[in-house]
N, C-alpha and C positions, 0 to 999 in steps of 0.2 A: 155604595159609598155616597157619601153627603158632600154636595162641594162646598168650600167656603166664600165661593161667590154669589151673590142671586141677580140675577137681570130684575131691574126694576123700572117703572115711567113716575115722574113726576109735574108739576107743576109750577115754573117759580115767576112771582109776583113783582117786577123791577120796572122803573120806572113810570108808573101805570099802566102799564099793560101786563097782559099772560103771555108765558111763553111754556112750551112741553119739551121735557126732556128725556131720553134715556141714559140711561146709567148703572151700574154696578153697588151691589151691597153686602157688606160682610154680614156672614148667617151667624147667626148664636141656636145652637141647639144645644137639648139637653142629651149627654149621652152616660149612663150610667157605669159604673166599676162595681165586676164580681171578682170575688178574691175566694177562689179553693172552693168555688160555688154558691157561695153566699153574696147579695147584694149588698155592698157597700153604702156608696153616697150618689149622685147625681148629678156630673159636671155641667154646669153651663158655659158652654165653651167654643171655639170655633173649630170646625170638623178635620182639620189637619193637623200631621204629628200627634196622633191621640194616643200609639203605643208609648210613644216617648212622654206622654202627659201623665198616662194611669203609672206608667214605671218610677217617674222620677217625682208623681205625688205620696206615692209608698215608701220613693228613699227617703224623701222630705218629712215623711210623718215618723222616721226611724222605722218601719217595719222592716226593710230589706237594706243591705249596705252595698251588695253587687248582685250582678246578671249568673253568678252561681246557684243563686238563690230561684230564680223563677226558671222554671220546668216547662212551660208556656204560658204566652200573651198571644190573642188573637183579637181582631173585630169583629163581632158576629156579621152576619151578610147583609144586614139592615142598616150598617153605620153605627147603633145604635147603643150598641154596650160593648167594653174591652172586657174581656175574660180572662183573667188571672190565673194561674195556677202556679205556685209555688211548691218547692219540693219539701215544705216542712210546714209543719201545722202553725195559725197564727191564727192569735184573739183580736175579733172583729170591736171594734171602740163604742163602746157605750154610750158615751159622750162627748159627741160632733157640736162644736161650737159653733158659729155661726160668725165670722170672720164679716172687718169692715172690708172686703175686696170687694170691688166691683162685679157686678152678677151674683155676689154673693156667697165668696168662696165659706168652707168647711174646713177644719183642722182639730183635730184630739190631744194636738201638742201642748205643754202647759207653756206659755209666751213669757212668762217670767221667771219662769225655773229653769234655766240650762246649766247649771255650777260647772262644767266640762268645757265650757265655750269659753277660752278667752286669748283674743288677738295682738294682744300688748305685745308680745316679743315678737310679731311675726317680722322680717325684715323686707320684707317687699315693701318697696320704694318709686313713687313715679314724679314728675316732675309736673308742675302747674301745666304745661303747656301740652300734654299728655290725656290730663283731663278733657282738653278742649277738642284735639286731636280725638277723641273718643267718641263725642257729640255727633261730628261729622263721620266718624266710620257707622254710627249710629244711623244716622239718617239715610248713609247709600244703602243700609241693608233692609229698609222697610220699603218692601217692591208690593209686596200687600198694601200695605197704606197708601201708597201710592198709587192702586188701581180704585180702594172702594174707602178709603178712609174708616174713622172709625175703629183704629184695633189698635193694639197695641204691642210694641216690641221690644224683646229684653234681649240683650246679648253677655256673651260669657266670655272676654276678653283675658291675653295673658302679659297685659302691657303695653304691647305693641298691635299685636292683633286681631280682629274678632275670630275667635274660633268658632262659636256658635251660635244662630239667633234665631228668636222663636216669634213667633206672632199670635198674639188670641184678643180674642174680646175681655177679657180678661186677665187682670194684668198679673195676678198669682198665678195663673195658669202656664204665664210665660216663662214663669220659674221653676216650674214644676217640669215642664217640656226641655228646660235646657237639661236640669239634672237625668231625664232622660235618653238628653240626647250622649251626655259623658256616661251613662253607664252602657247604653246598648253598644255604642262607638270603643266602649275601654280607655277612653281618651280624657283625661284630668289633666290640665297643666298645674305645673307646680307653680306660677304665681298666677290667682286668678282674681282680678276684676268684675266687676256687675253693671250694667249699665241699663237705663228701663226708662222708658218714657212714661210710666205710672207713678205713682206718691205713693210715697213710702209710708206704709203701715203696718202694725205690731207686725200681721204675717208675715208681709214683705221681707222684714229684718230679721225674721225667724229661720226663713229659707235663706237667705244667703249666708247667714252663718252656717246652717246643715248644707251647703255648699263650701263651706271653708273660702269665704271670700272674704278677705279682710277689708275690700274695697270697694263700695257699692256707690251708686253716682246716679242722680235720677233726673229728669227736665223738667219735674217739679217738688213740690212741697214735700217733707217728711213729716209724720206728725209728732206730738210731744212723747207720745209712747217709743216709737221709736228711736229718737235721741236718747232719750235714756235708758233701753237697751244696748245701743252702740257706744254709748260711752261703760256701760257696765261689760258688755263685750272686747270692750279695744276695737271696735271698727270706725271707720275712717267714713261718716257718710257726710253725702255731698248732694244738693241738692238746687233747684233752678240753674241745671249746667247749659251755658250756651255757647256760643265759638268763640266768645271774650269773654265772657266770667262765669263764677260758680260761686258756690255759699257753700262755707264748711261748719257743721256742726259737731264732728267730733273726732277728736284725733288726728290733726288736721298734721301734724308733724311728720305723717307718713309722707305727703305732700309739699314738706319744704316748709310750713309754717313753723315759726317757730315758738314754743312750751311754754307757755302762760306761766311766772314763779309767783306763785302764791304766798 
């Protein structure tokens, strides 16, 4: 196994003088996905939760919808590739895109064509102060970040409270990892929230919809692709959330704002 730590020494330059430090570093390895024995893609990713990453990048890319589906998931001995095996045959994607994610995620999903996706009627409802309440349950769950900085972490919340939260170098990754974490666990709540210290990008807003999250909330920027996904979706995104304000760019009525009349 690969840990997600590295002991590291450095150098830092304050005041005019040197000073030597030790300290801790979050690892970025590559660890590869075979599916029914064939080599997939090549995560770059941080070495923990990797069964709950390969499983819930496969729900995310629609090839499997539940854990009836895979037959076995292993890590090989080295860390170094999750091994797939499904109980029914599936076509390996031709055409892996090459995502703005950080590290550089991978996706075969077309980001503007979901015609089945849409969150307009969903009735899940939270109140402004809920949002902020979010930020902070946010921040107690990143004990990664808090040892080596640098990573980043998504939680899968039902309102009230975090059910799930992931951490990687990679902040698609963190969404890949929660949806594994509800399919291995069986456990979906019926109203779910997204919350992610990463900027929202086409992926970003692709995964939480194939999560059925009508609610997604990030600590920083979404970009203009994403906006207009989420308003063509009906989701509700939210964006520079802090423990006194937040920006809403779409749908913002699921939150008490009130319907702009045209």
């Amino acid at each position: 196994m690969i840990p997600p730590r590295k002991a590291i020494e450095y150098e830092r330059y304050e005041f005019k003088k040197w000073e030597h430090f030790t300290a801790e570093t979050i690892v970025e390895t590559p660890v590869s996905l075979t599916v029914n024995g064939q080599v997939w893609i090549s995560f770059m990713c941080t070495p923990i939760h990797l069964d709950e990453l390969a499983l819930g990048f496969l729900y995310n890319e629609g090839v499997i919808q539940s854990m009836e589906e895979v037959a076995d998931a292993r890590l090989c001995e080295h860390g170094d590739n999750m091994d797939i095996w499904l109980n029914h045959s599936v076509e390996q994607p031709t055409n892996w895109r090459r995502t703005s994610g950080c590290t550089g995620g991978m996706t075969a999903v077309d980001l503007l064509a979901k015609p089945n996706v849409n969150f307009a009627e969903d009735n899940f409802k939270i109140q402004p102060e809920a949002v902020m309440e979010m930020v902070d349950k946010l921040f107690e769950s990143q004990e990664l970040y808090r040892d080596t900085g640098g990573v980043h972490t998504s939680a899968l919340s039902d309102g009230e409270k975090i059910v799930f939260a992931a951490d990687d170098i990679g902040r698609h990754n963190t969404l890949d990892k929660l949806a594994g974490m509800c399919l291995m666990q069986n456990t979906w709540p019926k109203n779910r929230l997204l919350i992610t210290t990463g900027r929202i990008s086409s992926e970003m807003l692709q995964k939480a919809a194939q999560l059925n999250a009508p609610i997604l909330i990030s600590r920083t920027s979404p970009s203009s692709l994403s906006i207009e996904m989420a308003q063509r979706y009906g989701i509700t995104l939210i964006g520079y959330a802090r423990k006194h304000r937040f920006n809403v760019y779409s749908n913002g009525e699921r939150i008490g704002l009130e319907k702009k009349v045209e």
